[in-house]
mmCIF entry with sequence, helices, sheets and N, C-alpha, C, O atoms, coordinates in Angstrom:
data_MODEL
# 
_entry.id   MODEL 
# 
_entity.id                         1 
_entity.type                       polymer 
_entity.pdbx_number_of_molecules   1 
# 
_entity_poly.entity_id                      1 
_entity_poly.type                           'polypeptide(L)' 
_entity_poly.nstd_linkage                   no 
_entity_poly.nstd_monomer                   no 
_entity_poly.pdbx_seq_one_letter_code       
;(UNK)(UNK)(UNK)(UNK)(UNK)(UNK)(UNK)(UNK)(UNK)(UNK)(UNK)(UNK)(UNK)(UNK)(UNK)(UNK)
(UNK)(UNK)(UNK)(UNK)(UNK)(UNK)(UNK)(UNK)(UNK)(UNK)(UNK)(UNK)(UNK)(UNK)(UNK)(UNK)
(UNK)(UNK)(UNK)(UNK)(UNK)(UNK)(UNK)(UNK)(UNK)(UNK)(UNK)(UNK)(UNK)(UNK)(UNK)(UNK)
(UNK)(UNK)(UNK)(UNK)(UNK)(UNK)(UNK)
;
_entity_poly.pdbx_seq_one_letter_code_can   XXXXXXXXXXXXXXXXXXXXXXXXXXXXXXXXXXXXXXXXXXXXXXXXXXXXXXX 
_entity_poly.pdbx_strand_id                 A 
# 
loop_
_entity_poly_seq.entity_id 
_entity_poly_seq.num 
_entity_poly_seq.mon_id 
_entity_poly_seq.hetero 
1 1  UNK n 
1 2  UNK n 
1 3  UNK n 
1 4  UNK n 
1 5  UNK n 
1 6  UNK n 
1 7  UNK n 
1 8  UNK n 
1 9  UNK n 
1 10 UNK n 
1 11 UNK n 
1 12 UNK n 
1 13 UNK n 
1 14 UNK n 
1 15 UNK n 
1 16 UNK n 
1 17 UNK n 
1 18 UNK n 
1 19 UNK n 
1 20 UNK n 
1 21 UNK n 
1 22 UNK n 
1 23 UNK n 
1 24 UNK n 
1 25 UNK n 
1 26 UNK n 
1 27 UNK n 
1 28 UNK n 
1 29 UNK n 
1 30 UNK n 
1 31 UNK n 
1 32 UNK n 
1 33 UNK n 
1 34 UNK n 
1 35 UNK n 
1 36 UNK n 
1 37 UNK n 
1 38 UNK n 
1 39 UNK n 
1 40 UNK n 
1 41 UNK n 
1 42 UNK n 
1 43 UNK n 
1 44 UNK n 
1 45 UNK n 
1 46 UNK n 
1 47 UNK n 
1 48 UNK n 
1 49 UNK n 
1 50 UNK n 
1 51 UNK n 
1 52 UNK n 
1 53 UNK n 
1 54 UNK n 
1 55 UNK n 
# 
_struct_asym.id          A 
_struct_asym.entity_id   1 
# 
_struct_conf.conf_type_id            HELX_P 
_struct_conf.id                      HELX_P1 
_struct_conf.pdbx_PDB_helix_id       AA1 
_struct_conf.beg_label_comp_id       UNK 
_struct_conf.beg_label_asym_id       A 
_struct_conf.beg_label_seq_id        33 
_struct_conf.pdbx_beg_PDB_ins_code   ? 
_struct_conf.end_label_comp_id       UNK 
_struct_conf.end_label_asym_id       A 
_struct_conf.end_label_seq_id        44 
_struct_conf.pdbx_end_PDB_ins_code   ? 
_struct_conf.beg_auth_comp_id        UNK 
_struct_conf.beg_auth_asym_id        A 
_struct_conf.beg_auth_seq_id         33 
_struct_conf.end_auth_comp_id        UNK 
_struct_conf.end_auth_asym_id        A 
_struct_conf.end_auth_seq_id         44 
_struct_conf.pdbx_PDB_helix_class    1 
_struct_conf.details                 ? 
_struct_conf.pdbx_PDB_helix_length   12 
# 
_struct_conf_type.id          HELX_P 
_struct_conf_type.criteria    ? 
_struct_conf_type.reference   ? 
# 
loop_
_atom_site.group_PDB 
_atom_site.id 
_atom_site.type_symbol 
_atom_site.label_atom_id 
_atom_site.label_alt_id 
_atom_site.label_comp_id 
_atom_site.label_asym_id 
_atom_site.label_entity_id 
_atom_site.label_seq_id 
_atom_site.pdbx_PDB_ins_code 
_atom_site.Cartn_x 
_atom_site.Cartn_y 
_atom_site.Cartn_z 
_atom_site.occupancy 
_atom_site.B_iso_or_equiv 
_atom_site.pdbx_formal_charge 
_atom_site.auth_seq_id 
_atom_site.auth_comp_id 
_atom_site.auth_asym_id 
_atom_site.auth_atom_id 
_atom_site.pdbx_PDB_model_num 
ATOM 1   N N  . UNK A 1 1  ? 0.825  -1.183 0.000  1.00 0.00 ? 1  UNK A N  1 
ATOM 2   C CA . UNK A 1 1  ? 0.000  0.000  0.000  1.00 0.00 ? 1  UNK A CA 1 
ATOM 3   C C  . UNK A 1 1  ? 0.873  1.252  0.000  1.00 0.00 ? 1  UNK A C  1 
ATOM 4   O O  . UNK A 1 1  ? 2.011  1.374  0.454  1.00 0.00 ? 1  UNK A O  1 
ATOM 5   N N  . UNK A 1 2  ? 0.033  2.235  -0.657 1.00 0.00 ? 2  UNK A N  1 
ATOM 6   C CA . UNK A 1 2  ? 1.311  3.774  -0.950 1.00 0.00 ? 2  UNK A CA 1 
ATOM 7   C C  . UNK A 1 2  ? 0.287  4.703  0.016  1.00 0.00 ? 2  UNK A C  1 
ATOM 8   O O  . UNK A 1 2  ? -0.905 4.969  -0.139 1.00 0.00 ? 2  UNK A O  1 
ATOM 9   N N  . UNK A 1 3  ? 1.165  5.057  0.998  1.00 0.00 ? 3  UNK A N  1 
ATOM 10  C CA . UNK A 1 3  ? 0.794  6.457  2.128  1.00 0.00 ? 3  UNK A CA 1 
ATOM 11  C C  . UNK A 1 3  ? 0.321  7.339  1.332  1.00 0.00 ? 3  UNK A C  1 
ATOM 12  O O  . UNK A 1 3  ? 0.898  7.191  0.255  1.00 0.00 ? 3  UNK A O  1 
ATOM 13  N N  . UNK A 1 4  ? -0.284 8.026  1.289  1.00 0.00 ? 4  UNK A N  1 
ATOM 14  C CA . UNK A 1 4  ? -0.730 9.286  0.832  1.00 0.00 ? 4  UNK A CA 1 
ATOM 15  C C  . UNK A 1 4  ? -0.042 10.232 1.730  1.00 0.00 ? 4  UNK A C  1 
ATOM 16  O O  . UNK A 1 4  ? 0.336  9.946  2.866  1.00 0.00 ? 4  UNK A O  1 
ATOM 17  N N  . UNK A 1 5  ? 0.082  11.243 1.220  1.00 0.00 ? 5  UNK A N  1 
ATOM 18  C CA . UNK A 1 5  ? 1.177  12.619 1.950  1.00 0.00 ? 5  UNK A CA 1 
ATOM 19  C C  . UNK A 1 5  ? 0.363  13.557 1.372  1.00 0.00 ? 5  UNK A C  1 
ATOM 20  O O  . UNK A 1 5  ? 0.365  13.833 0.172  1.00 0.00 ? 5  UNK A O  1 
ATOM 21  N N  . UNK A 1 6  ? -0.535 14.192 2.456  1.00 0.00 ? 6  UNK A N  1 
ATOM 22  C CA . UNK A 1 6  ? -1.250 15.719 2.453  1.00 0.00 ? 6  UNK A CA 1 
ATOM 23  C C  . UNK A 1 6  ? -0.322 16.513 1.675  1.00 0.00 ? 6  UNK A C  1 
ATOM 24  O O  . UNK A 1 6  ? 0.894  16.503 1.869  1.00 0.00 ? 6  UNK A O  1 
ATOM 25  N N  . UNK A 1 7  ? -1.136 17.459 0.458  1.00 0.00 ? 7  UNK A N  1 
ATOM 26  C CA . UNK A 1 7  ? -0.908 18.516 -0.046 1.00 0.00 ? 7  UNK A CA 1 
ATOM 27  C C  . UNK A 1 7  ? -0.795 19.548 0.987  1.00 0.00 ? 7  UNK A C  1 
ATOM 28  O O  . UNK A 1 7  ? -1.579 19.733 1.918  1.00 0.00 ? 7  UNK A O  1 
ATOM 29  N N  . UNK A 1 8  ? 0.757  20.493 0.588  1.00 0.00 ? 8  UNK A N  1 
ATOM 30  C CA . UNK A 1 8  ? 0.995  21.596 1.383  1.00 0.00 ? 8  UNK A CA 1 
ATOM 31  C C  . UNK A 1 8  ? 0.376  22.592 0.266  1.00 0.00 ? 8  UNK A C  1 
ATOM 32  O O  . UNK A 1 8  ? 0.381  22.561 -0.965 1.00 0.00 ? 8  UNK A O  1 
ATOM 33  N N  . UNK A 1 9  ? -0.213 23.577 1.316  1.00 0.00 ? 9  UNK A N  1 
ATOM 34  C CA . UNK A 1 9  ? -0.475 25.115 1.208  1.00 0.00 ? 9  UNK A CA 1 
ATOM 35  C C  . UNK A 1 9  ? 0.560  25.842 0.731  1.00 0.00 ? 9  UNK A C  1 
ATOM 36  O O  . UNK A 1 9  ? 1.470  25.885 1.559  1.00 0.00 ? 9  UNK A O  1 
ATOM 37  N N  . UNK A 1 10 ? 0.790  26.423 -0.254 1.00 0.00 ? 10 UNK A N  1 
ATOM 38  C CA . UNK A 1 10 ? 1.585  27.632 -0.655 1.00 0.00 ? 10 UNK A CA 1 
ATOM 39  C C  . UNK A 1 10 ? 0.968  29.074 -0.719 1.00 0.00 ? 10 UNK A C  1 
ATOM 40  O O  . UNK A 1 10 ? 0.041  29.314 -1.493 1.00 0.00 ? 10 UNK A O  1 
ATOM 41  N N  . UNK A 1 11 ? 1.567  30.149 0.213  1.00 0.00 ? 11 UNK A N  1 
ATOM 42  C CA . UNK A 1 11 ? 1.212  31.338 -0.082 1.00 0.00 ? 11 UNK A CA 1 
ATOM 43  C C  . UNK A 1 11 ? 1.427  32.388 -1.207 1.00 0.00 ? 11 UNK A C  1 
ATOM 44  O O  . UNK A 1 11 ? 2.400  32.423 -1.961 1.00 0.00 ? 11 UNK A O  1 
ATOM 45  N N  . UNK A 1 12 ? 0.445  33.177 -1.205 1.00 0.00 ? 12 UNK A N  1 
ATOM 46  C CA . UNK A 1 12 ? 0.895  34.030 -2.445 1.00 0.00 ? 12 UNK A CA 1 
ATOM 47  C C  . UNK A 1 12 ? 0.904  35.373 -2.299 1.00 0.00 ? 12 UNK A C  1 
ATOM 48  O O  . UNK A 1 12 ? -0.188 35.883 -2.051 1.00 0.00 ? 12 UNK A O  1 
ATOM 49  N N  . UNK A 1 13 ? 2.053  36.240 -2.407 1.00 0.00 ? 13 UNK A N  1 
ATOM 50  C CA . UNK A 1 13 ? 1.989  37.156 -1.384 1.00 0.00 ? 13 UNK A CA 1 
ATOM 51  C C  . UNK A 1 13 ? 2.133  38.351 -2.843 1.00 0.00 ? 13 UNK A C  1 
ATOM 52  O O  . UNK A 1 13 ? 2.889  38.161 -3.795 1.00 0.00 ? 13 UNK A O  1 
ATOM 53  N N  . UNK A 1 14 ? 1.092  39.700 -2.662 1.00 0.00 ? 14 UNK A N  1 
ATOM 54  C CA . UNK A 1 14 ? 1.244  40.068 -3.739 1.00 0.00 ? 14 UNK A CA 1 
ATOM 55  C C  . UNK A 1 14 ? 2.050  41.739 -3.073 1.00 0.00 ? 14 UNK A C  1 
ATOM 56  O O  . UNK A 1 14 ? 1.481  42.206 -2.086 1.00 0.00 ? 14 UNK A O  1 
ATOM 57  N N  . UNK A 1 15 ? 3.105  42.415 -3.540 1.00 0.00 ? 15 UNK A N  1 
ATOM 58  C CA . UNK A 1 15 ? 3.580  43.726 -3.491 1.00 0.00 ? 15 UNK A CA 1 
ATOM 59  C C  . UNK A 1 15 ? 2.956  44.693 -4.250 1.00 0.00 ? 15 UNK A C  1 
ATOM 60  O O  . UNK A 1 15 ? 3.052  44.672 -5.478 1.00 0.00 ? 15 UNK A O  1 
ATOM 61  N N  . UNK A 1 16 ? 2.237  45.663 -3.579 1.00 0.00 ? 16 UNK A N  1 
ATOM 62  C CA . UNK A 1 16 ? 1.798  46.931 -4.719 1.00 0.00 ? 16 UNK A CA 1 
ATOM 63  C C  . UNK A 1 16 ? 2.730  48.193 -4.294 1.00 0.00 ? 16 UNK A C  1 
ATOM 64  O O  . UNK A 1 16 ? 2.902  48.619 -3.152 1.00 0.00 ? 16 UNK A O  1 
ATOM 65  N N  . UNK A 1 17 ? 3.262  48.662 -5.454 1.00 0.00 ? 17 UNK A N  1 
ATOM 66  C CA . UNK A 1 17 ? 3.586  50.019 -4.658 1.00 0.00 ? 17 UNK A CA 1 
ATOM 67  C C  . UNK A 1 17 ? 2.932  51.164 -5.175 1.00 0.00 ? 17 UNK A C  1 
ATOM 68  O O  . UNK A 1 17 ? 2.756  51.208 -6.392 1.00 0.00 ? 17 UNK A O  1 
ATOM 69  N N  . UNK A 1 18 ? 2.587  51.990 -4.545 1.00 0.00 ? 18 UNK A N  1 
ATOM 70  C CA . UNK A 1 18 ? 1.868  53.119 -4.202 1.00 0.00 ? 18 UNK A CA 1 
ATOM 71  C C  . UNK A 1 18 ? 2.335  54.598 -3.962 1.00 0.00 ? 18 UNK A C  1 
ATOM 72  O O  . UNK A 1 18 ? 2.533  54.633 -2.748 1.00 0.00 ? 18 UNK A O  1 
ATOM 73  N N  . UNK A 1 19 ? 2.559  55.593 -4.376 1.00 0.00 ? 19 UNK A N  1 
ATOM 74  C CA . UNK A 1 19 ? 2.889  56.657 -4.527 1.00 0.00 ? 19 UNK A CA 1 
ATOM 75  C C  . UNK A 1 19 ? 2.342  57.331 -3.222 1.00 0.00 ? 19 UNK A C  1 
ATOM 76  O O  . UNK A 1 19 ? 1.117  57.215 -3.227 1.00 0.00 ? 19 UNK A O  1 
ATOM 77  N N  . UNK A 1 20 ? 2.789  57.997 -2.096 1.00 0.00 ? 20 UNK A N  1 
ATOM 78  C CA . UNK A 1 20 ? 1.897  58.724 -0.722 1.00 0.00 ? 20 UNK A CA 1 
ATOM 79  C C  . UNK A 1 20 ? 2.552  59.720 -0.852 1.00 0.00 ? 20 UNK A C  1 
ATOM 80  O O  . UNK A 1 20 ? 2.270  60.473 0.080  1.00 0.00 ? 20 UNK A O  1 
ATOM 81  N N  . UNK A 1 21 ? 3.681  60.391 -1.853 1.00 0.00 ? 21 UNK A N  1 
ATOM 82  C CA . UNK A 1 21 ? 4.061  61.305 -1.054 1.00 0.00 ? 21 UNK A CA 1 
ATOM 83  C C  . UNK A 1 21 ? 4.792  62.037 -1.712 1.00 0.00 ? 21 UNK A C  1 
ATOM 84  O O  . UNK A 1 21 ? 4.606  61.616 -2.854 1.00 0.00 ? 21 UNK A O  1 
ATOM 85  N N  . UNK A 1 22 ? 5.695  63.074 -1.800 1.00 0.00 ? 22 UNK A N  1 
ATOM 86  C CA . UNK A 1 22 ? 7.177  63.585 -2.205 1.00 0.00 ? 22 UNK A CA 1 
ATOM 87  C C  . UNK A 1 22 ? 7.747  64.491 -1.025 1.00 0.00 ? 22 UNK A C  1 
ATOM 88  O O  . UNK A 1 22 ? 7.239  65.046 -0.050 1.00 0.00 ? 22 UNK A O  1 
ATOM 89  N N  . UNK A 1 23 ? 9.007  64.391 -1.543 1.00 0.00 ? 23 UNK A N  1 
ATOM 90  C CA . UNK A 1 23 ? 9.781  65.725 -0.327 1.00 0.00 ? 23 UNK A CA 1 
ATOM 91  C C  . UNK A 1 23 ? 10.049 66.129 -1.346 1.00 0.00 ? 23 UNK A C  1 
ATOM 92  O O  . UNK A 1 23 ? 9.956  65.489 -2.394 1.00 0.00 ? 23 UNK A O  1 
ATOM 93  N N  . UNK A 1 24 ? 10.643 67.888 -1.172 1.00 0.00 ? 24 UNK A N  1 
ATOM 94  C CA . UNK A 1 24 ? 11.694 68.375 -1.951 1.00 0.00 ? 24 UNK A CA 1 
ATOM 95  C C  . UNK A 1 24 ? 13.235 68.021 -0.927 1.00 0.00 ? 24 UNK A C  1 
ATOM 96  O O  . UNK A 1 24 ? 13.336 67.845 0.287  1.00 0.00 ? 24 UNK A O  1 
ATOM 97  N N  . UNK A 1 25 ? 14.274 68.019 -2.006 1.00 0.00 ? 25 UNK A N  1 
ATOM 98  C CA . UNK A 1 25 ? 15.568 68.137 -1.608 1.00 0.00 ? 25 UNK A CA 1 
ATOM 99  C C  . UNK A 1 25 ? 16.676 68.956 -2.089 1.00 0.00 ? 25 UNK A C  1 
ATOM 100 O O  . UNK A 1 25 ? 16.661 69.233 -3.288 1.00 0.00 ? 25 UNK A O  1 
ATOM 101 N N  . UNK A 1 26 ? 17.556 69.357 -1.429 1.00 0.00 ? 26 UNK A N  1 
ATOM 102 C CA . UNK A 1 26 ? 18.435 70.766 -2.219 1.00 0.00 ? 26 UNK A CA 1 
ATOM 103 C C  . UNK A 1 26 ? 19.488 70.098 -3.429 1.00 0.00 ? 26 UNK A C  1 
ATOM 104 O O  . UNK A 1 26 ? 19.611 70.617 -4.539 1.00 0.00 ? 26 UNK A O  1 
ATOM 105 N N  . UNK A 1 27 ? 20.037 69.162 -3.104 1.00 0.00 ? 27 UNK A N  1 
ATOM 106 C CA . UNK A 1 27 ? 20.699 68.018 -3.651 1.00 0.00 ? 27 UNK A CA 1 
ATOM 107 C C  . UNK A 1 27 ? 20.157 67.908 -4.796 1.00 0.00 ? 27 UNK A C  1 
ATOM 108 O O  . UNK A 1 27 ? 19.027 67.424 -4.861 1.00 0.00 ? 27 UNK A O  1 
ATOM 109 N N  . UNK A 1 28 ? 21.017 68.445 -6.282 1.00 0.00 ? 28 UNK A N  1 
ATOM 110 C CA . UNK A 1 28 ? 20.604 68.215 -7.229 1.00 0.00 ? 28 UNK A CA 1 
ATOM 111 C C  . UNK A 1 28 ? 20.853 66.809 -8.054 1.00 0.00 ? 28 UNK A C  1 
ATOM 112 O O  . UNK A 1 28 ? 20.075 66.137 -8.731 1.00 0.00 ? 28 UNK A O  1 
ATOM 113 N N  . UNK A 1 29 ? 22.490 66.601 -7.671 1.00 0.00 ? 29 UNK A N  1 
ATOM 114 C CA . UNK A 1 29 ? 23.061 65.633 -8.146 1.00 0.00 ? 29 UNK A CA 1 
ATOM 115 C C  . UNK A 1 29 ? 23.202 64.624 -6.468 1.00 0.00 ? 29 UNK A C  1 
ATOM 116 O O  . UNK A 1 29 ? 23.285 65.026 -5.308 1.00 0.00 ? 29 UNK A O  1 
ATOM 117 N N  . UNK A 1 30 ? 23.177 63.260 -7.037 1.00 0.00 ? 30 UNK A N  1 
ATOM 118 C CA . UNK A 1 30 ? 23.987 61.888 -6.152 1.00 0.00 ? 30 UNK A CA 1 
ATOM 119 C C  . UNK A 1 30 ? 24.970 61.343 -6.577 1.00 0.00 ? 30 UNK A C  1 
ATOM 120 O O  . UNK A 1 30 ? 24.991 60.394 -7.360 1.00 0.00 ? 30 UNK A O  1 
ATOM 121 N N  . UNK A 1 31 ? 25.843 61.876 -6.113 1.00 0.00 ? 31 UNK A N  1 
ATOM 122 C CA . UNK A 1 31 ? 27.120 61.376 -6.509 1.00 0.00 ? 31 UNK A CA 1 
ATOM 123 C C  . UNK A 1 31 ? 28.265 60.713 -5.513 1.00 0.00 ? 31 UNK A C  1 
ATOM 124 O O  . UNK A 1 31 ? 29.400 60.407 -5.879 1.00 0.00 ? 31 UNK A O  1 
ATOM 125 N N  . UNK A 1 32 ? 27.645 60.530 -3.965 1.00 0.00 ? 32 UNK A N  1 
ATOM 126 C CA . UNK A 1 32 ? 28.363 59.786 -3.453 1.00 0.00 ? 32 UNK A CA 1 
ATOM 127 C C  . UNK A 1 32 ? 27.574 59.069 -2.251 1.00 0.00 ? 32 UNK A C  1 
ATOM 128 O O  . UNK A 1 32 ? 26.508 59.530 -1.844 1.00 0.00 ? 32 UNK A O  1 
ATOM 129 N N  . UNK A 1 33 ? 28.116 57.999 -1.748 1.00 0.00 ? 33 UNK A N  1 
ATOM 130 C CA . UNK A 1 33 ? 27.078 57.355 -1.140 1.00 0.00 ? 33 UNK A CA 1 
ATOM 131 C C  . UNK A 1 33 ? 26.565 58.207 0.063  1.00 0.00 ? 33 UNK A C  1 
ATOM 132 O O  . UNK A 1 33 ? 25.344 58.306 0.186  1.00 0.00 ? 33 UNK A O  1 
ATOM 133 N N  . UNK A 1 34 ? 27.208 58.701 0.775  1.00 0.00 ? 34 UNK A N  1 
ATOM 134 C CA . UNK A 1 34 ? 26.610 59.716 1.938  1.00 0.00 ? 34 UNK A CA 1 
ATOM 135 C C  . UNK A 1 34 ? 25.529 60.628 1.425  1.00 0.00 ? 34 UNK A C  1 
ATOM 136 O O  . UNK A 1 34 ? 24.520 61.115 1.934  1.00 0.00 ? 34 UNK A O  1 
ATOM 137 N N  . UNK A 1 35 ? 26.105 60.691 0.216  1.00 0.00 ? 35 UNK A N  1 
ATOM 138 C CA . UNK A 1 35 ? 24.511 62.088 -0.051 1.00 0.00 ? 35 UNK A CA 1 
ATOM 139 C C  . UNK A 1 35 ? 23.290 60.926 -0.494 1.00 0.00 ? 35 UNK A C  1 
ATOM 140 O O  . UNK A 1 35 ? 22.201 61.411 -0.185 1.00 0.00 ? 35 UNK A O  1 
ATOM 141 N N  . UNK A 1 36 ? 23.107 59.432 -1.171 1.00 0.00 ? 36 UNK A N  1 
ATOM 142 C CA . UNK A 1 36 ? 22.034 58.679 -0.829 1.00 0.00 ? 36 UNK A CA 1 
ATOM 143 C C  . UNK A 1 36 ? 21.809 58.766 0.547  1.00 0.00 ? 36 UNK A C  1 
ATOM 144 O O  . UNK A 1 36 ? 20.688 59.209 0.798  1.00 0.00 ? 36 UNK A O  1 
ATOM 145 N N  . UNK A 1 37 ? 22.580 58.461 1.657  1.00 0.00 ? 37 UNK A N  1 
ATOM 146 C CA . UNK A 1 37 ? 22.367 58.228 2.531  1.00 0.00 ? 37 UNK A CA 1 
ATOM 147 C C  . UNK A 1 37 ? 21.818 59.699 3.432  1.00 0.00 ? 37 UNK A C  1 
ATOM 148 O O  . UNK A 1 37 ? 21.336 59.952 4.536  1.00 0.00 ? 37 UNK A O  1 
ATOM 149 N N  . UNK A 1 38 ? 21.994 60.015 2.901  1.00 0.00 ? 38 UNK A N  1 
ATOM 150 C CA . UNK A 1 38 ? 21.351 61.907 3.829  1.00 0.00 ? 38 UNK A CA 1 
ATOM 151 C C  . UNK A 1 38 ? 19.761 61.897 2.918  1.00 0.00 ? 38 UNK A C  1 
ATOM 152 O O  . UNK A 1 38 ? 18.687 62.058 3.497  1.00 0.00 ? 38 UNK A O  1 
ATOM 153 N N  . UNK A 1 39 ? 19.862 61.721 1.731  1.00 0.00 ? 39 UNK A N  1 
ATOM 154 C CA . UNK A 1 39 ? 18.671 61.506 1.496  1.00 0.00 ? 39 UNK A CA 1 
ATOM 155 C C  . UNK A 1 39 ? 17.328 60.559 2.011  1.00 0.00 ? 39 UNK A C  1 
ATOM 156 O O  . UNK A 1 39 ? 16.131 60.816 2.133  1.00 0.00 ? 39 UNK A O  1 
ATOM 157 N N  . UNK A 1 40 ? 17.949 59.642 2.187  1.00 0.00 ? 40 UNK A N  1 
ATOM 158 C CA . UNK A 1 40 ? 17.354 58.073 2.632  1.00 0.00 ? 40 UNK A CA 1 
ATOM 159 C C  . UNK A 1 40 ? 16.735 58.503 4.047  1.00 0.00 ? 40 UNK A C  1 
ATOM 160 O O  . UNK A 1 40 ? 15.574 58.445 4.453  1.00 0.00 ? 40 UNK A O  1 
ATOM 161 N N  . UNK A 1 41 ? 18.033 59.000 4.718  1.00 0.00 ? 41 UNK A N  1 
ATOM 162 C CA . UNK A 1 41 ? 17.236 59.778 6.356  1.00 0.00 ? 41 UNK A CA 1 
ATOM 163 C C  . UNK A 1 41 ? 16.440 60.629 5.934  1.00 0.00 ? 41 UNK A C  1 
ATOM 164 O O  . UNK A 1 41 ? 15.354 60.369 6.451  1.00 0.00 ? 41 UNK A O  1 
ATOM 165 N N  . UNK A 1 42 ? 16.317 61.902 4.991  1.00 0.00 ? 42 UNK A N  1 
ATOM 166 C CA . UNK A 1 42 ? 15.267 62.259 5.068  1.00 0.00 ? 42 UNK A CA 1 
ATOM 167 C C  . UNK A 1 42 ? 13.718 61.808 4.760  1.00 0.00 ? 42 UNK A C  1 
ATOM 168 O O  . UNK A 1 42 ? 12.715 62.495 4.952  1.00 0.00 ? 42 UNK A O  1 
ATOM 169 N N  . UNK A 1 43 ? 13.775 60.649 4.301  1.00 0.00 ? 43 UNK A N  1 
ATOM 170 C CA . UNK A 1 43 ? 12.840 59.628 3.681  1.00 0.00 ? 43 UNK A CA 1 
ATOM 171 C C  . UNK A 1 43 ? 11.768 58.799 5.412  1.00 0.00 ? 43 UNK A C  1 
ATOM 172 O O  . UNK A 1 43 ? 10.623 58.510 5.761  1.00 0.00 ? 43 UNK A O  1 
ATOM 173 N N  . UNK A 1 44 ? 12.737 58.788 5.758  1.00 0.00 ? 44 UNK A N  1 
ATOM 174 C CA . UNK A 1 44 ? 12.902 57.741 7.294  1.00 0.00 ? 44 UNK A CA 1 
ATOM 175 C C  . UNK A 1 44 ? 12.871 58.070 8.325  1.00 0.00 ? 44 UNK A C  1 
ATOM 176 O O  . UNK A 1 44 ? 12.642 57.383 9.320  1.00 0.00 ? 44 UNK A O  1 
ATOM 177 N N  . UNK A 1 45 ? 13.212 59.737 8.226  1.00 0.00 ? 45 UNK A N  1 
ATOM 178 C CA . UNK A 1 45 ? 13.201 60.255 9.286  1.00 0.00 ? 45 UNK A CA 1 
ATOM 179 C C  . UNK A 1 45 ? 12.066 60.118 10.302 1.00 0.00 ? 45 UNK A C  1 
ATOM 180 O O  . UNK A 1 45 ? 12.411 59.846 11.452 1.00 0.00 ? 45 UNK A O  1 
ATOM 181 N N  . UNK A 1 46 ? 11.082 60.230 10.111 1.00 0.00 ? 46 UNK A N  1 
ATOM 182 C CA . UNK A 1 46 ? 9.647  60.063 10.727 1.00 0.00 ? 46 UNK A CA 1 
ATOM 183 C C  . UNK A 1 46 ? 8.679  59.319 10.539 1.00 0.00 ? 46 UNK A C  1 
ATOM 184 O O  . UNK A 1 46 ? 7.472  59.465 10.735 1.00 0.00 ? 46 UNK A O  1 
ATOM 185 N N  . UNK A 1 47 ? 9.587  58.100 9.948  1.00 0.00 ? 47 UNK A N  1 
ATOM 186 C CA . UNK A 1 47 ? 8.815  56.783 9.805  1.00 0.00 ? 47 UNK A CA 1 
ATOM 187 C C  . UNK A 1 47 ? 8.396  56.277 11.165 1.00 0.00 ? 47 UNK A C  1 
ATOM 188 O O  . UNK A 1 47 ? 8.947  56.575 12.225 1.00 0.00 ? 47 UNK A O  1 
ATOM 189 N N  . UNK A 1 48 ? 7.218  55.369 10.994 1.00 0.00 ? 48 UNK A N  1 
ATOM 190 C CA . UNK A 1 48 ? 7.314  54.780 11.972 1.00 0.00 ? 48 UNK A CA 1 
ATOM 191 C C  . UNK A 1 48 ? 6.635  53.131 11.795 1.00 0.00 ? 48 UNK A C  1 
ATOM 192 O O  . UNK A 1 48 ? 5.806  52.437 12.383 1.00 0.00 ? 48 UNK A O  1 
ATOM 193 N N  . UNK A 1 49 ? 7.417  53.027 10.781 1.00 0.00 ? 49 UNK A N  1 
ATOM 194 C CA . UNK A 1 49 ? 7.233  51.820 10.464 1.00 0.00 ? 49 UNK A CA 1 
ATOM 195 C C  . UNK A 1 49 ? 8.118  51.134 9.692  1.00 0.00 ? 49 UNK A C  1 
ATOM 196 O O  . UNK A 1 49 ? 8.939  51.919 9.217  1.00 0.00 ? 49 UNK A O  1 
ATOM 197 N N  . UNK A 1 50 ? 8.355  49.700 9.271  1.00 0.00 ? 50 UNK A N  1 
ATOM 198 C CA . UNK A 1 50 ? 9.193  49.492 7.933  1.00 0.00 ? 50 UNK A CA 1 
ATOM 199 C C  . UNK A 1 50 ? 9.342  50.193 6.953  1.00 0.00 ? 50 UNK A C  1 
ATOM 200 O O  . UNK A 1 50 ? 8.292  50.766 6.661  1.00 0.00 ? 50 UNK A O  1 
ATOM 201 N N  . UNK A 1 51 ? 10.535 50.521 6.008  1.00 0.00 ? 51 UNK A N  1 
ATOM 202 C CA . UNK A 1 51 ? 10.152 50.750 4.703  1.00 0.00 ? 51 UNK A CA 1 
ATOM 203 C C  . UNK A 1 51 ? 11.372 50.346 4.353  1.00 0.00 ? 51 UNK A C  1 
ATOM 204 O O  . UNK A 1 51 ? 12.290 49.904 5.044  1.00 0.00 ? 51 UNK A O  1 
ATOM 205 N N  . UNK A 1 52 ? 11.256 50.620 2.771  1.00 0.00 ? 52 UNK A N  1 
ATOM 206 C CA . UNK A 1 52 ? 12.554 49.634 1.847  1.00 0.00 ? 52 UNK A CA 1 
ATOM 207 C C  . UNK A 1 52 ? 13.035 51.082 0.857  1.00 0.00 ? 52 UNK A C  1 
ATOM 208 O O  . UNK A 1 52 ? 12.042 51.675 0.434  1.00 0.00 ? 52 UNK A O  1 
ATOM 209 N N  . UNK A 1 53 ? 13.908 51.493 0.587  1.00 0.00 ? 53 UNK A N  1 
ATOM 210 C CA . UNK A 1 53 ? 14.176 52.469 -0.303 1.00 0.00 ? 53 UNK A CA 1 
ATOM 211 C C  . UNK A 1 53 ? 14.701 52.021 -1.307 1.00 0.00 ? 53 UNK A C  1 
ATOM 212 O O  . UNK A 1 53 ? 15.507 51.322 -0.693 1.00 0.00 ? 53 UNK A O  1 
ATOM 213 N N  . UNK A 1 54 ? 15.058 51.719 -2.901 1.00 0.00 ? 54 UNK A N  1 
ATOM 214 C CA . UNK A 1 54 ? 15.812 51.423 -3.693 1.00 0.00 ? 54 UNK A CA 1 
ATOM 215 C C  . UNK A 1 54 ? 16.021 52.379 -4.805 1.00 0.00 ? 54 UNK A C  1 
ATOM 216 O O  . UNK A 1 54 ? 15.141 52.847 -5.527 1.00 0.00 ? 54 UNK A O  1 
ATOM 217 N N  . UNK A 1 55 ? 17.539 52.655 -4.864 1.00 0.00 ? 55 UNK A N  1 
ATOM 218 C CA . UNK A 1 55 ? 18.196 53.486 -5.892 1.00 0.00 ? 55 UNK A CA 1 
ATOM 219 C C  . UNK A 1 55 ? 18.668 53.042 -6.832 1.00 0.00 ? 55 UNK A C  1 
ATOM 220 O O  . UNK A 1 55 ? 19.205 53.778 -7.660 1.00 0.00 ? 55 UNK A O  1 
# 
């Protein structure tokens, strides 16, 4: 006789992204990683939650 083995559940997880917002910044050009990174804090600064930034 052959066991049967329960089907697993797979999730499906969907990402939307969504536009909430803009800042202005004085920073015209990025040209070194500290000025992403001064930007990024201003992004984060008053988060209060996760977020993901990508450049």
């Amino acid at each position: 006789m052959t066991k049967v083995t329960p089907a697993k559940r797979i999730n499906i997880v969907t990402i939307k992204m969504v536009k909430e917002g803009s800042i202005l910044y004085d920073v015209r050009l990025i040209s070194t990683p500290s000025d992403a990174a001064g930007l990024g804090r201003k992004f984060l600064e008053d988060s209060d939650r996760e977020q993901v930034i990508v450049c």
